[in-house]
ZAMARGU-4260 file (C-alpha; in steps of 0.2 Angstrom, whole numbers, plus 5000, padded with zeros to 4 digits):
<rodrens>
0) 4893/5123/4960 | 4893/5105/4964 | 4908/5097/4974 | 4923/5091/4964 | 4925/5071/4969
5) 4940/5069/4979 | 4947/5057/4968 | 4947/5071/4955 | 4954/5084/4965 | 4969/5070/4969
10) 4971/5066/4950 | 4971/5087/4946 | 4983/5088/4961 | 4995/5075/4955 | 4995/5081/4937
15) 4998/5098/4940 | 5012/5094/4954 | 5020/5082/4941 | 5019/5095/4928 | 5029/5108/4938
20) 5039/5096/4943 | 5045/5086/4927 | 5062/5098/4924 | 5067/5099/4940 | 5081/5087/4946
25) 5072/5075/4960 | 5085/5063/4971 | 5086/5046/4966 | 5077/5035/4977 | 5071/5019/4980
30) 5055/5007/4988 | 5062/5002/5006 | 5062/4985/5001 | 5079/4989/4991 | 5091/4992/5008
35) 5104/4982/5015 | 5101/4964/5019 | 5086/4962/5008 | 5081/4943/4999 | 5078/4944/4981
40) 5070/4929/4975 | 5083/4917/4966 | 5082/4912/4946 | 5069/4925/4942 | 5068/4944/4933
45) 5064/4953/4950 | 5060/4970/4947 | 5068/4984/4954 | 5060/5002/4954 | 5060/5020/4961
50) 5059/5038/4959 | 5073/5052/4950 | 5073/5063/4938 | 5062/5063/4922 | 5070/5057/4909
55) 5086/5051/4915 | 5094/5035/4916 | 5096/5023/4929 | 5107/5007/4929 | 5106/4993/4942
60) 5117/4980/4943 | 5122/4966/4953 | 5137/4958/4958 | 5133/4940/4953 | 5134/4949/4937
65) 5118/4954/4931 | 5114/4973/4926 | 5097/4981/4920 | 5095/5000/4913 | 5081/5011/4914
70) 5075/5029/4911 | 5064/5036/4922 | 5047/5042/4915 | 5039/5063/4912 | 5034/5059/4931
75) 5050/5052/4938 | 5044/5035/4940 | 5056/5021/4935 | 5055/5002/4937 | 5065/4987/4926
80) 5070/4969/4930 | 5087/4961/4933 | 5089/4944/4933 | 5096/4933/4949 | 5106/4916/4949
85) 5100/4902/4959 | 5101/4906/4980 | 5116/4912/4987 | 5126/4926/4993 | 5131/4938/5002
90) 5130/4951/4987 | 5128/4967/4982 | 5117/4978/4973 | 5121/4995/4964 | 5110/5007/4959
95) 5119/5022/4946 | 5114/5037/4938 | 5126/5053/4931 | 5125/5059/4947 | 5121/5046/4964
100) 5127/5030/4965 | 5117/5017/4981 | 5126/5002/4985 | 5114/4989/4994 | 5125/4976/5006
105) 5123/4959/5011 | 5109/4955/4999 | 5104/4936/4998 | 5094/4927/4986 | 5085/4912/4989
110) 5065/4911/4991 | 5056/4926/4998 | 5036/4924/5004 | 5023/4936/5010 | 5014/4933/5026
115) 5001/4945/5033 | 4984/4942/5042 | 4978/4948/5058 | 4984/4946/5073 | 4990/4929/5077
120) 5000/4930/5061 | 5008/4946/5070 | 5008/4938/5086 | 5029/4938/5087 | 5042/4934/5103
125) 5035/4949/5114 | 5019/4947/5112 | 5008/4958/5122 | 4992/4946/5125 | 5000/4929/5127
130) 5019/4920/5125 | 5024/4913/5111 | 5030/4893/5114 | 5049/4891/5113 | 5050/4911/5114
135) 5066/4913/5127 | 5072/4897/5119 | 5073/4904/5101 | 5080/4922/5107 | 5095/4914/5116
140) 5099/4901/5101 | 5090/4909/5085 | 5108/4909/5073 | 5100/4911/5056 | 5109/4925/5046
145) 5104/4917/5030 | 5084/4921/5037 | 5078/4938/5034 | 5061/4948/5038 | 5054/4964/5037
150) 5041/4972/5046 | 5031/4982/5036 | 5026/4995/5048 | 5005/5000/5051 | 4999/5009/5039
155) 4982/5014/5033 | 4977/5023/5017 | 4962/5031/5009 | 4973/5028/4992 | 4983/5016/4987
160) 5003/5024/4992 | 5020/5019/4987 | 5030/5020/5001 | 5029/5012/5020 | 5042/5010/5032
165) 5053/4995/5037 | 5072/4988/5039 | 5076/4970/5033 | 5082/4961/5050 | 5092/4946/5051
170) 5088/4930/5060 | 5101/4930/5074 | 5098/4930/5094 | 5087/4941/5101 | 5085/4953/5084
175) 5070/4939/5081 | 5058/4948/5096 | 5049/4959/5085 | 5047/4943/5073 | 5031/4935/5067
180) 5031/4919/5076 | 5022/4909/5066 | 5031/4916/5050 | 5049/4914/5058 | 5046/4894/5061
185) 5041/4893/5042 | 5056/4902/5035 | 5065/4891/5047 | 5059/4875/5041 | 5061/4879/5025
190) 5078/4885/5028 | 5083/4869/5036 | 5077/4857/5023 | 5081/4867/5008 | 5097/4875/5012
195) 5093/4891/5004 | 5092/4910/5010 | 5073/4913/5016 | 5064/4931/5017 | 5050/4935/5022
200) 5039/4949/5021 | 5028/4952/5032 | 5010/4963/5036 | 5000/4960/5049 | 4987/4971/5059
205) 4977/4962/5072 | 4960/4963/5074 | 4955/4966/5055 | 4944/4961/5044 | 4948/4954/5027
210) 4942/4966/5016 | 4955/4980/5023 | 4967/4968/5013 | 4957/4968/4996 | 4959/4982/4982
215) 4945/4994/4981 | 4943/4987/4963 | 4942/4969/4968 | 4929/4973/4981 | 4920/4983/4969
220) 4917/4967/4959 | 4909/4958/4975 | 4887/4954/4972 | 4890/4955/4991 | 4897/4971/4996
225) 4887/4982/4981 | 4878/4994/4993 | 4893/4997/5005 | 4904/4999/4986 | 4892/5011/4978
230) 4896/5025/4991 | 4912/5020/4993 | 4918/5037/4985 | 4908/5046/4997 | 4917/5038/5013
235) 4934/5042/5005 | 4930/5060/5003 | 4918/5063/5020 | 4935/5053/5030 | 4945/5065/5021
240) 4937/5082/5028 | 4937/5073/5045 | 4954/5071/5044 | 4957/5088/5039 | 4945/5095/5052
245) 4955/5084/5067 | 4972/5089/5061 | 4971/5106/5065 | 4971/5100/5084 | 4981/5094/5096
250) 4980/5077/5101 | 4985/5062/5115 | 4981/5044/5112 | 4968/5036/5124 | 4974/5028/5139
255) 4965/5013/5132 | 4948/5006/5126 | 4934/5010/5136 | 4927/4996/5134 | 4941/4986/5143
260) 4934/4998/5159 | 4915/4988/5156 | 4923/4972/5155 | 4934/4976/5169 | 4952/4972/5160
265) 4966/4975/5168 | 4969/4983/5150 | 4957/4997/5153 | 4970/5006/5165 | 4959/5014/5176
270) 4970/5024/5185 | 4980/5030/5168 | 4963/5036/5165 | 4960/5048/5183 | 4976/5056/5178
275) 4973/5059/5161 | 4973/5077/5153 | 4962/5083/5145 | 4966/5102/5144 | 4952/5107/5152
280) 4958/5109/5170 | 4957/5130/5170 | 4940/5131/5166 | 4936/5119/5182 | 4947/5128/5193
285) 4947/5145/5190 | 4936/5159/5196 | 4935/5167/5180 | 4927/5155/5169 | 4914/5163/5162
290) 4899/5151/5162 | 4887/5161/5157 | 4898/5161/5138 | 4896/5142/5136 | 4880/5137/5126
295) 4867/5126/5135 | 4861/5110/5137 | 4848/5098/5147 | 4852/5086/5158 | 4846/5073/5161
300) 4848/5071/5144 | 4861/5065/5128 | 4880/5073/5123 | 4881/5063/5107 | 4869/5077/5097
305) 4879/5091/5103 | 4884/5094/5086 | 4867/5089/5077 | 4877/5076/5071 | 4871/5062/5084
310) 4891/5057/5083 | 4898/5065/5096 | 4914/5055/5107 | 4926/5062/5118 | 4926/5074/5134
315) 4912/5087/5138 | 4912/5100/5153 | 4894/5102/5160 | 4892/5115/5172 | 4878/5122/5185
320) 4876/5136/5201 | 4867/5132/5216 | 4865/5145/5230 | 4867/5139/5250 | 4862/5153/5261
325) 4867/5143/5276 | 4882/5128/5278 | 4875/5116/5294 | 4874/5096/5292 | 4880/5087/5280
330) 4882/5084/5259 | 4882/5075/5246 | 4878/5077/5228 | 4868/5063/5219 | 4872/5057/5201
335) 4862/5048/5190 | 4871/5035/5176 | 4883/5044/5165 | 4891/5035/5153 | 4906/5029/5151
340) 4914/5040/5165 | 4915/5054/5174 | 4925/5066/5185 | 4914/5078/5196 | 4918/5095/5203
345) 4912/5106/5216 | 4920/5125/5217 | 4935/5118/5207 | 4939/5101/5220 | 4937/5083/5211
350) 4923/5076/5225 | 4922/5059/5216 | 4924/5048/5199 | 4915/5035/5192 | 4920/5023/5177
355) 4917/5006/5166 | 4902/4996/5172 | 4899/5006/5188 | 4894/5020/5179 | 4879/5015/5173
360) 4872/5014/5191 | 4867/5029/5201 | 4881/5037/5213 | 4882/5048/5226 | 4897/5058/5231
365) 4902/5065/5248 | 4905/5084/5250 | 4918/5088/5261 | 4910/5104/5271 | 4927/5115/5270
370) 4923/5117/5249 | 4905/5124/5252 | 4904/5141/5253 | 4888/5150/5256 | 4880/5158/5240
375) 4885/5154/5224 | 4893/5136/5222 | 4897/5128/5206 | 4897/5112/5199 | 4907/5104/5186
380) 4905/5087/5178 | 4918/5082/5165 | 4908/5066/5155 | 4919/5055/5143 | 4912/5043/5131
385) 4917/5032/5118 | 4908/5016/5120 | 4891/5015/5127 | 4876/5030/5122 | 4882/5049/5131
390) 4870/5049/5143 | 4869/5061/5158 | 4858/5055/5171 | 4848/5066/5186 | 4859/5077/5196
395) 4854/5084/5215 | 4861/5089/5229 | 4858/5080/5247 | 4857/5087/5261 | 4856/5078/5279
400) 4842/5092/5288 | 4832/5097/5272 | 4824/5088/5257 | 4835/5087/5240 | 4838/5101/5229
405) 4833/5096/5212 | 4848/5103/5200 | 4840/5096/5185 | 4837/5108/5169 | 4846/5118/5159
410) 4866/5117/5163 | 4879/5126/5151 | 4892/5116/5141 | 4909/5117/5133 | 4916/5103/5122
415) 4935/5099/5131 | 4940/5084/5118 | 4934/5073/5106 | 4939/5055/5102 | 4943/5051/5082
420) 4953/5039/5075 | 4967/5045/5066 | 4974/5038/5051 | 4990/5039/5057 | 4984/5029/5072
425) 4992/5014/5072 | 4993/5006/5088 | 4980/5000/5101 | 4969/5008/5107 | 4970/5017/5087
430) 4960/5031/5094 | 4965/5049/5099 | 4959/5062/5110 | 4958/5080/5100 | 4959/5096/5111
435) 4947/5110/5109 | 4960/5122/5119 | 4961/5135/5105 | 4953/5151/5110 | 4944/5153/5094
440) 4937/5137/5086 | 4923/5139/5070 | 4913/5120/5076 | 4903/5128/5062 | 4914/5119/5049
445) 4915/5102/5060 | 4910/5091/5047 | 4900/5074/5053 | 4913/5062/5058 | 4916/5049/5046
450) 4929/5035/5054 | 4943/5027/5040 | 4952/5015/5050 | 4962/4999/5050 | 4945/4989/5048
455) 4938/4998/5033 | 4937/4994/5015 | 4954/4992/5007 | 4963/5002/5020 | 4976/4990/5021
460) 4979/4983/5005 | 4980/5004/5000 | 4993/5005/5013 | 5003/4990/5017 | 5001/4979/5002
465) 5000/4990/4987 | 5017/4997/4993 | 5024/4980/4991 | 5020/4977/4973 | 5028/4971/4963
470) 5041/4964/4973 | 5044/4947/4968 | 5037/4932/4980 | 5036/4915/4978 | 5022/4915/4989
475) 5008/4920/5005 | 5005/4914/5019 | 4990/4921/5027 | 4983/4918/5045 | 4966/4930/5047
480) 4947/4925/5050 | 4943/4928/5068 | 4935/4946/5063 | 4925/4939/5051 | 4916/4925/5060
485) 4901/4935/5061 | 4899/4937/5043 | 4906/4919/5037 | 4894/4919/5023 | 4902/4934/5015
490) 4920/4927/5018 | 4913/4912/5005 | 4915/4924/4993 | 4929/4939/5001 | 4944/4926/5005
495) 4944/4919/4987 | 4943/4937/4982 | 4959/4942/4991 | 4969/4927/4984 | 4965/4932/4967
500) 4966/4950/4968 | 4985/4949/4975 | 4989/4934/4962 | 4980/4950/4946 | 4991/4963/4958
505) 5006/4954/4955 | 5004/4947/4939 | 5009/4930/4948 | 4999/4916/4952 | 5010/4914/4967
510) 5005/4898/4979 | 4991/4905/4993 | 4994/4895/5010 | 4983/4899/5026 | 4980/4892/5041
515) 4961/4888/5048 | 4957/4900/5065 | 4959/4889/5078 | 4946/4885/5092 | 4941/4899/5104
520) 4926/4901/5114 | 4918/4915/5104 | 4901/4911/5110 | 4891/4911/5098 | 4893/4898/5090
525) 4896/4902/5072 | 4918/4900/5070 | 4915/4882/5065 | 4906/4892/5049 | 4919/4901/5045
530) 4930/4886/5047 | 4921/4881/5034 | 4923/4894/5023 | 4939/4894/5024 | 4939/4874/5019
535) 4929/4878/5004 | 4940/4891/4997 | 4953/4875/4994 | 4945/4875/4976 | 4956/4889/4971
540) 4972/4880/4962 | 4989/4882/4973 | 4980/4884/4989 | 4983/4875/5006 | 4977/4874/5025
545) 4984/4872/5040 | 4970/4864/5051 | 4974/4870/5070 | 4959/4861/5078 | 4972/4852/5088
550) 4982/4868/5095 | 4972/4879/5100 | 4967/4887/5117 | 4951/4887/5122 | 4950/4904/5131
555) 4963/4912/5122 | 4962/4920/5104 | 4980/4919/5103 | 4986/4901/5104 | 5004/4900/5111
560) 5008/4886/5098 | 5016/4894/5083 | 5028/4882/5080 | 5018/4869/5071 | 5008/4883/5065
565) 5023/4889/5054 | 5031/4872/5052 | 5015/4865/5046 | 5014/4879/5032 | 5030/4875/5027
570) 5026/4859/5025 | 5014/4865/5012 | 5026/4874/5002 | 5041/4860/5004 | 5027/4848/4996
575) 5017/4859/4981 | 5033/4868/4977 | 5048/4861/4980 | 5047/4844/4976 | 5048/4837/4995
580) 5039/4820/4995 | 5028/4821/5011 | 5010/4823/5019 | 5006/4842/5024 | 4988/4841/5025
585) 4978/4832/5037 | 4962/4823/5032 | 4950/4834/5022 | 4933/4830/5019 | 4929/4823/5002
590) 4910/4816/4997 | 4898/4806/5008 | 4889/4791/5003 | 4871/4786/5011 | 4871/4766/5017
595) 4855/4760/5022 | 4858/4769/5042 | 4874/4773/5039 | 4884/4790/5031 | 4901/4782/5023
600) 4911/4797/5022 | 4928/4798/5012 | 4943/4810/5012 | 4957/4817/5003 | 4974/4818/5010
605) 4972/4802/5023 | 4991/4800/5020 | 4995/4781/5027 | 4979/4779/5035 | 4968/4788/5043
610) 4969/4786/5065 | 4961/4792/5080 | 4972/4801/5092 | 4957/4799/5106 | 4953/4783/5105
615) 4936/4782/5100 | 4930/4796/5088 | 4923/4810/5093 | 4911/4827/5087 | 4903/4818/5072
620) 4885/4821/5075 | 4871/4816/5060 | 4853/4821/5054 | 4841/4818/5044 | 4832/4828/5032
625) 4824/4839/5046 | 4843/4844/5049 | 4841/4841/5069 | 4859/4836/5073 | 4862/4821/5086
630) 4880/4814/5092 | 4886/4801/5082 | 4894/4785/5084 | 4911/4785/5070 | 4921/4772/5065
635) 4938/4770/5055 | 4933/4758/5042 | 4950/4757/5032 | 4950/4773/5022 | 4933/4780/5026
640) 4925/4785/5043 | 4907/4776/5046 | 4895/4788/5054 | 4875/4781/5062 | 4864/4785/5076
645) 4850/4773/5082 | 4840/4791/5083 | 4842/4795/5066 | 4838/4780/5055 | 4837/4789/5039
650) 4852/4799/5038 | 4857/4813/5025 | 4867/4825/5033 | 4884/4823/5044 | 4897/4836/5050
655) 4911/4835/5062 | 4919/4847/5075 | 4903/4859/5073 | 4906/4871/5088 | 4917/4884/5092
660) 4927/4875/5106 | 4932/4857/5095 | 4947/4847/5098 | 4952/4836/5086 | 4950/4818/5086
665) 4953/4813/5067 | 4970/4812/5061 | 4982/4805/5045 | 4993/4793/5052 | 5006/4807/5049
670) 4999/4816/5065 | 4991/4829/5053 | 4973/4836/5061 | 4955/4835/5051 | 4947/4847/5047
675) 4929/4852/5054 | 4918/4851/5037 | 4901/4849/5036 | 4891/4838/5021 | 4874/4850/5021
</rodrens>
């Protein structure tokens, strides 16, 4: 028989579920959105929508004096529209049927906007890798009751959901800690000039790439992702009996990262990890371990095939006898690289650890004479991997009056753990020891791991986005590249994918602000790419950038400045959509004009006059048609920049801020950044 899709086994499962379930009576209940001091977007037809009973009715109705009726569907499903007056409040919402009545308190309206991203859009007040400017400052002094946010809490999804978890929070004193920082200063802007309630929703996950946030039926559409697309189906169902096979187990999550123990990151808590249980501690210590029970394997030799799978992470016991007929002189037992760690025992006693970047090296560990024991002795080696290959290197045994006892061969095993990341884990390090303590486990049925986590393909969006729709918005703002650097050719094509795919979600062609990553030394070279990309996907109508250029940390990811990050973004929206008369873009790169030995370059957005905050201009390099790139000398020439090189006396090409460490040196005389662009 062939296997029934999992989408189609989902689809039977709901029908037949519904079916049973469209006469019974079904609590009302409602998206968390709807709870106490939520922002509804003013002068609009927001929709409201929920769960309850088939076929029953349900009114809604708001104290400014507007009231909507529904009926809920064969399924339960309900959803209709009320209609709000311009901003203002405190009011309240009431949600009726025959039976339940839901009042929803201190409910403003004003203008509500969407922010989510990675992770410097989630980088709030308490931030765990750098401090946020103004932080203590805004937490003693923040009095903003009229600004609301909620956090919509991490969640990933094979299929799109309906529900999440999060509590509308007002703007007031310390409350703001858990705050996005950069979303905050833009509701406080806006609050500020326009004198209206702000809310904000927001969704952030650091570290993610952009197609987590795109539907699975946008991507679909995409030339560039069609191989990974085709067998998407496959992924969903393969995660699916991973997670059902891990779920039967208990579990702990990691100490940390492993790799944060190569890199030698105070983050990779070494000592968290020597005191780390792993269950496995009887079948060290006690004297009635049956060894001879475990199945076998060869060492030196690889863990990750244990399971003819070759995807094997997590903890292993490997076990070997020796025989001593005689104790005199001294030793020590000799271990060759085992990645990523190991904990090694003789007759039960730990005798020495090795972790992170050490462990690649050979080791030797001391014996201590009194845990020697003539005849049998037994040794026990617990391995952990994650990161690097499983590799077990040569083991023997030293001895200070005789050569080496070679204790390579045939060793017996028995899995302790394995590593998988959950889908319900949702913070670092996102990955969870699974303990194989059962006394009866069928590995027989261990299907090949297949990982579905905060990085793959629509897992976001099906989790924390679709939830969200259609709540009404006014707008996104959107910080998020820095995963995508390496592949900044695909992003051409997957950021403008995102903004249209939310705009069809919401039926709403909703204004799509973002903001440009900011320098960083990535090494490699290629962020001033994907700096580019993002410029380019300006040709989508009611989109804007915040160029950070000027901002930025050069050795840290997370820039501390996230005040002009925000205000800056609200400067976007206060000039495309509420009528402010102001500049909120800095120069962006328009054409190029060729003049004998000199590239005449124009822009758009030069506000009063374009200005050099570092005297002479700097980071403008030029080439011919070979495309061999040589420094620049620039000049302001009224509205344009003039770029020549003696070197290159037939130019064709010019760019600016082509690196991944840049710092601004174009302006607007409004104090706005550049942006890096190149003309090839």
């Amino acid at each position: 028989m062939k296997r029934t899709s999992l989408s189609l086994v989902l689809l039977f499962t709901v029908l037949v579920l519904s079916g049973c379930q469209q006469s019974e009576k079904k609590e009302l209940h409602l998206n968390a959105l709807f709870t106490d001091h939520m922002v509804l977007q003013q002068k609009k037809e927001v929709a409201f929508w929920g769960s309850y009973t088939p076929n029953e009715e349900i009114t809604v109705h708001g104290s400014w004096g507007s009231e909507s009726t529904s009926v809920a569907d064969a399924f339960g499903q309900w959803k209709l529209s009320i209609a709000t007056p311009k901003a203002g409040g405190p009011y309240e919402v009431t949600i009726r049927t025959k039976s339940t009545t839901i009042s929803i308190k201190d409910v403003l309206i004003g203008e509500v906007w969407l922010a989510s991203g990675q992770s410097n859009m989630e980088m709030d007040f308490d931030y765990c890798c750098n401090t946020t400017d103004f932080s203590e400052l805004e937490r003693s002094t923040a009095n903003y009751p009229n600004i609301r946010m909620i956090n919509v809490e991490k969640q990933l999804s094979l299929i799109p959901v309906e529900e999440f978890k999060g509590t509308w929070k007002r703007a007031v004193g310390n409350t703001i800690s858990p705050f996005s920082a950069a979303a905050y200063f833009f509701a406080k802007r806006l609050h500020k000039e326009l004198n209206v309630p702000v809310g904000i929703i927001h969704a952030s996950w650091g570290g993610t790439d952009i197609e987590a946030w795109t539907s699975r039926a946008k991507l679909s559409t995409l030339d560039v992702l069609d191989d990974t697309m085709s067998n998407y189906g496959a992924l969903i169902e393969n995660a699916s009996r991973s997670h059902e096979w891990f779920s039967q187990f208990e579990s702990e999550k990691s100490p940390s990262d492993i790799w944060y123990l190569f890199i030698e990151d105070p983050h990779g808590v070494p000592e968290q990890w020597k005191h780390f249980d792993f269950r496995d501690e009887p079948y060290i210590t006690s004297k009635d371990t049956d060894y001879d029970s475990w199945k076998q394997i060869k060492i030196p030799g690889s863990i990750d095939n244990i399971y003819e799978t070759n995807d094997f992470d997590g903890a292993i016991l490997i076990q070997k006898a020796f025989t001593l007929t005689a104790i005199k002189g001294d030793y020590s037992l000799r271990l060759g690289a085992v990645n990523d760690m190991d904990f090694t025992y003789l007759n039960g006693e730990l005798i020495g650890s090795t972790m992170g970047k050490p462990s690649a090296n050979t080791r030797t560990y001391k014996i201590p004479k009194n845990i020697l024991k003539v005849g049998e002795n037994s040794i026990v080696i617990r391995v952990v991997n994650q990161y690097k290959e499983g590799n077990v290197g040569s083991v023997s045994l030293l001895h200070s009056e005789s050569a080496p006892i070679d204790l390579d061969g045939t060793w017996n095993y028995k899995v302790s753990a394995e590593v998988y990341h959950s889908l319900s884990a949702h913070s670092w390090p996102y990955i969870d020891f699974y303990f194989y303590n059962k006394a009866s486990i069928d590995f027989s049925k261990r299907p090949a791991v297949t990982t579905y986590n905060q990085n793959s393909k629509s897992s976001l969006f099906n989790g924390m986005i679709n939830p969200l729709v259609p709540y009404d918005i006014k707008g996104t703002i959107w910080y998020q590249g820095e995963n995508n650097i390496l592949r900044f050719k695909e992003y051409e094509q997957l950021f403008p994918a995102l903004i249209t795919d939310w705009r069809t979600q919401w039926s709403n062609d909703f204004p799509f602000y973002f903001v440009q990553i900011a320098p960083f030394e990535y090494h490699n070279g290629l962020s001033s790419s994907l700096r580019d990309a993002q410029r380019k996907t300006l040709k989508l109508p009611k989109t804007g950038m915040v160029v950070t250029l000027d901002i930025g940390e050069d050795n840290d990811i997370h820039p501390s400045n996230k005040h002009d990050v925000g205000y800056r973004l609200a400067g976007l929206a206060l000039a495309n959509d509420y009528g402010k008369a102001l500049v909120a873009s800095g120069p962006l790169y328009r054409s190029q004009k060729i003049d004998g030995p000199k590239l005449i370059l124009e822009f758009d957005f030069i506000g009063s006059g374009l200005m050099s905050s570092t005297g002479a201009l700097k980071e403008f390099e030029i080439a011919g048609a070979d495309k061999i790139y040589v420094p620049a000398v620039a000049k302001i020439i009224g509205k344009t920049v003039e770029v020549f090189s003696a070197s290159v006396p037939n130019p064709k090409f010019s760019r600016y801020a082509w690196r991944d460490v840049s710092n601004a040196s174009l302006f607007n005389r409004e104090g706005l950044p550049a942006s890096s662009f190149t003309t090839e």
